[in-house]
C-alpha positions as CSV (number, residue, x, y, z in Angstrom):
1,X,-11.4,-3.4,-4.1
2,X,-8.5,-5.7,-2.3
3,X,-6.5,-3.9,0.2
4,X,-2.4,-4.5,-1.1
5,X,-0.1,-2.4,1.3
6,X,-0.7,-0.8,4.1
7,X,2.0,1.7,5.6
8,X,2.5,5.1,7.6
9,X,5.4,6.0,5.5
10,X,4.3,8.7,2.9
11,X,6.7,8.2,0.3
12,X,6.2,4.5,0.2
13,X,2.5,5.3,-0.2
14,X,3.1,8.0,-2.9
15,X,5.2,5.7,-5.1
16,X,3.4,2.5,-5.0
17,X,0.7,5.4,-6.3
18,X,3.0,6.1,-9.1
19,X,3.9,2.4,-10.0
20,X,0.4,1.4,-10.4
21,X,-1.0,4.7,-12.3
22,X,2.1,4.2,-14.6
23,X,1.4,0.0,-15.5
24,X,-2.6,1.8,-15.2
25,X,-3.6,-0.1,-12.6
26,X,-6.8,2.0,-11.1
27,X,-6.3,2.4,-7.5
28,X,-7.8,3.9,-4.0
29,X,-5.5,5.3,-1.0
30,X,-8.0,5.1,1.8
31,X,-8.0,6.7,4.7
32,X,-5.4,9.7,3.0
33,X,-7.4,12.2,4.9
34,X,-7.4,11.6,8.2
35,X,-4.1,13.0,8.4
36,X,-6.5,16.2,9.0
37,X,-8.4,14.6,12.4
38,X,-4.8,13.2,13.7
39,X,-2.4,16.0,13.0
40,X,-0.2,14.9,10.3
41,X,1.4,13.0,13.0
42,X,1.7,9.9,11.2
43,X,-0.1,7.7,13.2
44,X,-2.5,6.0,11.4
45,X,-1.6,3.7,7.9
46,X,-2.9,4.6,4.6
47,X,-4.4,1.7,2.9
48,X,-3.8,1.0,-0.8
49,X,-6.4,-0.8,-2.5
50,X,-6.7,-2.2,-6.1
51,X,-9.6,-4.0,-7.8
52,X,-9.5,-7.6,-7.1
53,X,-8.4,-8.2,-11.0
54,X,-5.7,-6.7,-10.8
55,X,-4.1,-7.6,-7.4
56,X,-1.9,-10.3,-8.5
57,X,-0.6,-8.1,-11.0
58,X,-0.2,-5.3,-8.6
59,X,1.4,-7.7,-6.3
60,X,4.0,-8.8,-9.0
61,X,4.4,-4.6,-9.6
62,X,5.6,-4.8,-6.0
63,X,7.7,-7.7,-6.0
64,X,10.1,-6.3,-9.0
65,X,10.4,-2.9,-7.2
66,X,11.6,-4.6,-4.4
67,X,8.6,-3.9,-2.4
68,X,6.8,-7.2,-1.8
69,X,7.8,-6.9,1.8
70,X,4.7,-4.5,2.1
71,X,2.4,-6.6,0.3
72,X,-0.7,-7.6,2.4
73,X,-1.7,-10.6,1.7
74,X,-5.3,-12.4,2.0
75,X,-6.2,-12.9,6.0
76,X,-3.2,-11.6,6.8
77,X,-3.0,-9.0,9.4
78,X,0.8,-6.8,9.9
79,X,1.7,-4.0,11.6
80,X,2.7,-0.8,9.2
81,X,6.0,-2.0,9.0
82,X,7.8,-4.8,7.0
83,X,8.8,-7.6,8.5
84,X,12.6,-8.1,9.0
85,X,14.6,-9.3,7.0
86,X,17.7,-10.4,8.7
């Protein structure tokens, strides 16, 4: 599996999960539960992983909801939050 977006926010997470199941796109949010060991403070990212087949659609998923900001992209390393746009 290919990690796609990575984020803190849980209604980000929770809709990219929505968008992917609905175009049936099998995905894995990793590290979901750890929410338990930190508090729910929000803290640490949720990762959302895809099978490597069906990243670039996933990716493409993302960019028509407006979402590609969030995109991770191969070697890349980002903070949980999208760049800026301005």
């Amino acid at each position: 599996m290919k990690l796609i977006v990575r984020a803190t926010d849980p209604v980000l997470i929770s809709f990219v999960e929505a968008l992917f199941r609905e175009a049936g796109i099998v995905l894995h949010v990793a590290d979901a539960n750890i929410s338990i060991m930190e508090g729910s403070i929000g803290a640490f990212p949720r990762r959302v992983l895809v099978r490597d087949d069906d990243w670039v659609r996933a990716a493409q998923l993302l960019e028509e909801a407006d979402l590609g900001q969030w995109i991770v992209r191969e070697g890349e390393e980002r903070d949980t939050a999208p760049p800026d746009k301005s």
